[in-house]
N, CA, C and O of each residue as an XYZ file, in Angstrom:
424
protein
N      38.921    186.263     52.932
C      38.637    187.413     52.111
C      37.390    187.128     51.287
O      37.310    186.054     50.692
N      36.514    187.936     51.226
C      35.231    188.095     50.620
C      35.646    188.147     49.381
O      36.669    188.769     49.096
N      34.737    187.344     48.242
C      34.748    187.684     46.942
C      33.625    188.533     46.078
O      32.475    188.796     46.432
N      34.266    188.875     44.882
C      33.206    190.019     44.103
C      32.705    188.487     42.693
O      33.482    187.812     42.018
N      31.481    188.454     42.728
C      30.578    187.696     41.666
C      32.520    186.332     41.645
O      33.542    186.481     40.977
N      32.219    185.406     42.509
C      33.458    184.625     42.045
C      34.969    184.731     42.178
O      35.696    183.829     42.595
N      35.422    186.138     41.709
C      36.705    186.771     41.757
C      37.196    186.939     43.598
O      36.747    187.366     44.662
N      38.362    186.298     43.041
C      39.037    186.441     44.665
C      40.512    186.679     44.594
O      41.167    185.734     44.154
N      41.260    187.923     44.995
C      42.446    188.383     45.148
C      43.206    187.481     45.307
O      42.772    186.723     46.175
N      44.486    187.051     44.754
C      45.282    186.111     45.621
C      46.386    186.971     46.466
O      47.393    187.211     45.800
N      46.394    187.269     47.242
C      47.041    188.365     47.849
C      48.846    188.145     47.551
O      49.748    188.839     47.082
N      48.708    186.749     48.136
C      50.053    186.626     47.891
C      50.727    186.521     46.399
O      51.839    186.919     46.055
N      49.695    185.850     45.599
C      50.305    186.165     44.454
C      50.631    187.465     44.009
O      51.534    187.913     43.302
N      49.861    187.860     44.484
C      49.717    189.734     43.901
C      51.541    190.140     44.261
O      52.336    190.408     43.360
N      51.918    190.101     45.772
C      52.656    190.155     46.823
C      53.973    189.779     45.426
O      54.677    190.570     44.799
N      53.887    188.431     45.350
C      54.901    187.957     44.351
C      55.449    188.647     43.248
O      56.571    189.150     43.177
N      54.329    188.622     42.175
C      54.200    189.507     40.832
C      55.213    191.129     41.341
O      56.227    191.572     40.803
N      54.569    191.588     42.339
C      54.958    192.705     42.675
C      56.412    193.123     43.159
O      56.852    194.222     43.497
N      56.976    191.937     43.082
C      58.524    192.050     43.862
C      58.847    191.198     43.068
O      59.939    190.877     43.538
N      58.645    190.321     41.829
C      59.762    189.871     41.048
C      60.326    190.304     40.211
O      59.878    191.130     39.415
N      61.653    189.741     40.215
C      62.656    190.926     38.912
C      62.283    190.949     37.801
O      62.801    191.854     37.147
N      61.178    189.971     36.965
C      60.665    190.235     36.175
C      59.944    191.487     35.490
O      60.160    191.932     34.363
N      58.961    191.983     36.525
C      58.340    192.873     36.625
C      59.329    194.402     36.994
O      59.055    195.534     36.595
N      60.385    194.041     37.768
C      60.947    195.243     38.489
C      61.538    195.444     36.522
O      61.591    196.544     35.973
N      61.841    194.323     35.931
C      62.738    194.627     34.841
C      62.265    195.913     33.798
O      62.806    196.915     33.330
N      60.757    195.178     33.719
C      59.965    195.959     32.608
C      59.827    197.617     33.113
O      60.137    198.575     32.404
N      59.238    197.706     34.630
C      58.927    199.062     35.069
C      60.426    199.705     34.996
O      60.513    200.925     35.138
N      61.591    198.950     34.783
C      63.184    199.841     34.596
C      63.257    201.045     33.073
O      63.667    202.173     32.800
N      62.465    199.726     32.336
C      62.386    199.689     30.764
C      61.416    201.188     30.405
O      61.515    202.095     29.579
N      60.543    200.877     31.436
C      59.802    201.797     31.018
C      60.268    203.525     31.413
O      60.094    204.610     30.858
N      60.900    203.082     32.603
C      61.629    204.279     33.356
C      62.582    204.931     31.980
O      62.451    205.916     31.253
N      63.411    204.002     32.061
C      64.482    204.251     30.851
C      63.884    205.522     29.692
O      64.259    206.663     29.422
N      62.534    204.437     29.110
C      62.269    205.001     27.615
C      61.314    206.363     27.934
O      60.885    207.035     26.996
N      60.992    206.738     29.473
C      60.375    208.028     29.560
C      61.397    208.898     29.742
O      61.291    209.995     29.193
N      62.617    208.601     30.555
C      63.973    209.520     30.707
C      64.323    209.707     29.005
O      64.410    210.874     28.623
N      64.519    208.643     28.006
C      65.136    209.333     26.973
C      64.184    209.853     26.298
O      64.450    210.629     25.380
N      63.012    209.560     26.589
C      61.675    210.801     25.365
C      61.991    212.234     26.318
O      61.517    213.218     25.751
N      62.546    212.509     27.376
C      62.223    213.699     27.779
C      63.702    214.596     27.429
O      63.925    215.806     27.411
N      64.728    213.185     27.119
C      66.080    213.468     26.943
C      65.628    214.781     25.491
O      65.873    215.974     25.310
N      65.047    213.949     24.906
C      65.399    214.303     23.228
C      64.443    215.453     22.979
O      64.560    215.998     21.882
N      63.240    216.058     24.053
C      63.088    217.528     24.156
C      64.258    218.400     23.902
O      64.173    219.561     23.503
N      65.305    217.794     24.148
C      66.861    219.387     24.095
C      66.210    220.138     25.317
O      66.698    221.247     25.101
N      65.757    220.236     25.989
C      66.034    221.292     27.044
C      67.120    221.558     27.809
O      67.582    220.626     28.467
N      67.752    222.885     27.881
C      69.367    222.746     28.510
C      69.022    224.034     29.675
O      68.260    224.994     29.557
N      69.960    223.601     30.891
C      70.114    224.540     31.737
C      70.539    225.622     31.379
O      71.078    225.591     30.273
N      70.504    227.051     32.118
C      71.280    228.262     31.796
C      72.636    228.123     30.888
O      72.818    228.562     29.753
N      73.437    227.463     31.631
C      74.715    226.924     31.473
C      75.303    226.595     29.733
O      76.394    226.650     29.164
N      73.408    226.123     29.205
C      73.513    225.281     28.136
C      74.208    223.456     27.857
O      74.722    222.906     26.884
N      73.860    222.980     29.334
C      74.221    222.282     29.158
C      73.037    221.599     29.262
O      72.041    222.216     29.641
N      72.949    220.092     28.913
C      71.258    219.275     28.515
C      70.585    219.167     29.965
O      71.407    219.001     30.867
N      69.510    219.218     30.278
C      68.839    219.243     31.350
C      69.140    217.567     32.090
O      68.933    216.530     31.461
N      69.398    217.589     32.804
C      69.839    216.177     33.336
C      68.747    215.708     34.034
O      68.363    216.307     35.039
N      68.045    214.438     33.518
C      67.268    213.317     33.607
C      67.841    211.892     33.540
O      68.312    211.158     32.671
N      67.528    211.826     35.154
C      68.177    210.384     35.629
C      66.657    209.617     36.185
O      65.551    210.050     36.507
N      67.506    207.781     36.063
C      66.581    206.857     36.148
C      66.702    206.309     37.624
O      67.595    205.498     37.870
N      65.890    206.700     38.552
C      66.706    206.245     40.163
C      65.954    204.926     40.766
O      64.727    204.979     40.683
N      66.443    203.884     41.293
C      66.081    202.849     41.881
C      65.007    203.303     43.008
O      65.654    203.906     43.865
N      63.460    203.261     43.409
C      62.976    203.741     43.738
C      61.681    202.739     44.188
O      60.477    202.858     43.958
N      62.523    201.592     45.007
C      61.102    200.457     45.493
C      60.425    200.986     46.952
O      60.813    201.701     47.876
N      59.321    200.310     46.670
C      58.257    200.726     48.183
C      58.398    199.193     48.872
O      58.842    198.211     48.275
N      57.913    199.213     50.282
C      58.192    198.196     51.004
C      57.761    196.706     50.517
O      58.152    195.574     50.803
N      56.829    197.206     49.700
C      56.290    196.060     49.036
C      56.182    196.070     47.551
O      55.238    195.598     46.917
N      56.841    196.435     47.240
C      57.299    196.466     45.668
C      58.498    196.868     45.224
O      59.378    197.099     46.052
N      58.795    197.053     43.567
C      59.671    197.313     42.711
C      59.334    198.393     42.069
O      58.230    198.456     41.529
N      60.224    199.427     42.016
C      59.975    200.601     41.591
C      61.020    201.788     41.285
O      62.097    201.793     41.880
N      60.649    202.942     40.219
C      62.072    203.182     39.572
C      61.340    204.950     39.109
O      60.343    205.171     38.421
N      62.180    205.863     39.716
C      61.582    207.332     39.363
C      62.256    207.703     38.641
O      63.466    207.587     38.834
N      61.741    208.329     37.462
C      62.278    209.395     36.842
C      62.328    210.774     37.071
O      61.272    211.399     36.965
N      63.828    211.638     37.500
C      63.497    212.609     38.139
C      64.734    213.670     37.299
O      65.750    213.280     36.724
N      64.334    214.836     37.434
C      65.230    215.796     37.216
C      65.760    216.269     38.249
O      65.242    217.335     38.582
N      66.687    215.878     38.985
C      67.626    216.837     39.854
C      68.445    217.640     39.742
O      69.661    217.460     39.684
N      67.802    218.717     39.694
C      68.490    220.226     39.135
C      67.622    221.176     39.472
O      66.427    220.880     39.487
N      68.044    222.501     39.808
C      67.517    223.609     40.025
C      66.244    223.747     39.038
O      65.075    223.520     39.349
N      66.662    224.113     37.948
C      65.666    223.764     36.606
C      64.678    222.883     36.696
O      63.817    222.975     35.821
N      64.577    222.236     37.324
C      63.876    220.650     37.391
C      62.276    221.041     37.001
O      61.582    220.487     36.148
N      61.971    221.960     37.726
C      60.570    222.324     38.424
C      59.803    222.835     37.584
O      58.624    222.628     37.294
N      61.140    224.031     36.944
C      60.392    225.276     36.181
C      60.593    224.513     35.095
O      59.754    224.953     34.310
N      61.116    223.732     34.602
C      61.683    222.600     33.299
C      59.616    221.889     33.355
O      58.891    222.055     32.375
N      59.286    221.431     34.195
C      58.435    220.883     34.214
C      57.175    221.339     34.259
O      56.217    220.767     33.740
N      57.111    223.032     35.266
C      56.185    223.620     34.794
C      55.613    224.221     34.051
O      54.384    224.284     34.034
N      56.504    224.904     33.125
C      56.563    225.454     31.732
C      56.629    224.535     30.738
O      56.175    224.996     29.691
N      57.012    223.418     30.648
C      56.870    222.574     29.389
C      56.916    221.055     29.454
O      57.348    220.307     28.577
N      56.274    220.637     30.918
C      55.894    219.252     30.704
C      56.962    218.665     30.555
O      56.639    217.747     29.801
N      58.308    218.532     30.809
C      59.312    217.302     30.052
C      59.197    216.023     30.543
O      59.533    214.999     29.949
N      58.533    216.135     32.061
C      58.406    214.561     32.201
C      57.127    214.222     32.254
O      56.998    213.080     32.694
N      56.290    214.659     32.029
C      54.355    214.363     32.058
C      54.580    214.163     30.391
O      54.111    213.088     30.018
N      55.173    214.938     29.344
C      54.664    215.045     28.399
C      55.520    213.441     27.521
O      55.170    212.912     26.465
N      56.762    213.013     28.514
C      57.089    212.027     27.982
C      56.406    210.460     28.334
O      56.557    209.425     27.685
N      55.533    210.695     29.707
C      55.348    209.666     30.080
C      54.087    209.458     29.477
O      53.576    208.383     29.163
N      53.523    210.903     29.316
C      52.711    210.507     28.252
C      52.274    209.659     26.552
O      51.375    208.993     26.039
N      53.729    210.310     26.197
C      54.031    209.492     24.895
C      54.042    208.007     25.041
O      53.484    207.502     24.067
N      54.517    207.019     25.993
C      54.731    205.787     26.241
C      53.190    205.699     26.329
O      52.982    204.810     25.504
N      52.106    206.021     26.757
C      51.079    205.295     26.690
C      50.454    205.619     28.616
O      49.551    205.073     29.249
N      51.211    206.468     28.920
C      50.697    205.855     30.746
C      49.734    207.430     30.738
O      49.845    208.359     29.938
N      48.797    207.306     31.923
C      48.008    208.564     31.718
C      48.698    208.937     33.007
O      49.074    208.066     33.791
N      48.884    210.358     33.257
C      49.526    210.974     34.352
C      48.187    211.905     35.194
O      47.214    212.226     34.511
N      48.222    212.191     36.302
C      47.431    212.636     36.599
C      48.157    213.658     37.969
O      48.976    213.336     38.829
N      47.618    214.663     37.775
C      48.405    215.556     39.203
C      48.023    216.813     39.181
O      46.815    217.048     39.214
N      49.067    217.996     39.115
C      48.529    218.965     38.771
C      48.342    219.674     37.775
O      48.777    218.947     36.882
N      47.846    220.997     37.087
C      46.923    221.034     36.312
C      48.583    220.598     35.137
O      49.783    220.613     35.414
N      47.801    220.247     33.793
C      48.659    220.549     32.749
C      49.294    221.418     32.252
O      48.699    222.492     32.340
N      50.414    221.494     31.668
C      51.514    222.807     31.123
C      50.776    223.428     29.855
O      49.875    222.712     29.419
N      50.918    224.219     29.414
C      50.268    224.509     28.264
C      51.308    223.703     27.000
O      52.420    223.190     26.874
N      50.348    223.944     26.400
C      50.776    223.446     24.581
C      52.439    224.183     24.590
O      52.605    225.301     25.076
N      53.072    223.743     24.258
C      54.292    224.387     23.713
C      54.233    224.585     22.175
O      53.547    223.776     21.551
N      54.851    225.534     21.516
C      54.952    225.397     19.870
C      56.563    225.627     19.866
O      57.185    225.618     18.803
């Protein structure tokens, strides 16, 4: 593998980092604390019951990995009208990028 000014990938380390439970631990952590910032929006289904946001085990062939998802009818329009999971993952610090943004809520 070619290097840039010195710098050289260690692939396998990379490989490592990327599949140890260490790492799988923190990206859980982080899963976690974007499910409960979106918890504490209060958004509730028709029903009135709280919009249900779960933390799902979610690795790729070569990694550790963990989605936060709303599975519910609501899920979509929950998200297109008011951001609950862009606007929480935002709060943690991560930049989201996709489609356009929800508007401002007041």
């Amino acid at each position: 593998m070619s290097s840039i000014h010195g710098f050289r990938v260690d692939r396998d380390g990379v490989n490592e980092l990327l599949r140890s439970p260490e790492l799988a631990e923190h990206v859980k952590e982080l899963a976690e604390t974007i499910a409960t910032l979106a918890r504490t929006q209060g958004r509730r289904v028709a029903n009135g019951d709280p919009l249900p946001i779960e933390v799902l085990d979610d690795p790729a062939p070569d990694r550790s990995g963990f989605t936060v998802a709303v599975r519910h009818p609501a899920g979509t329009g929950m998200e297109a009208k008011y951001g609950v999971l862009t606007r929480a993952a935002e709060a943690t610090g991560l930049e989201v990028n996709g489609l356009d943004p929800p508007p401002e809520v007041t």
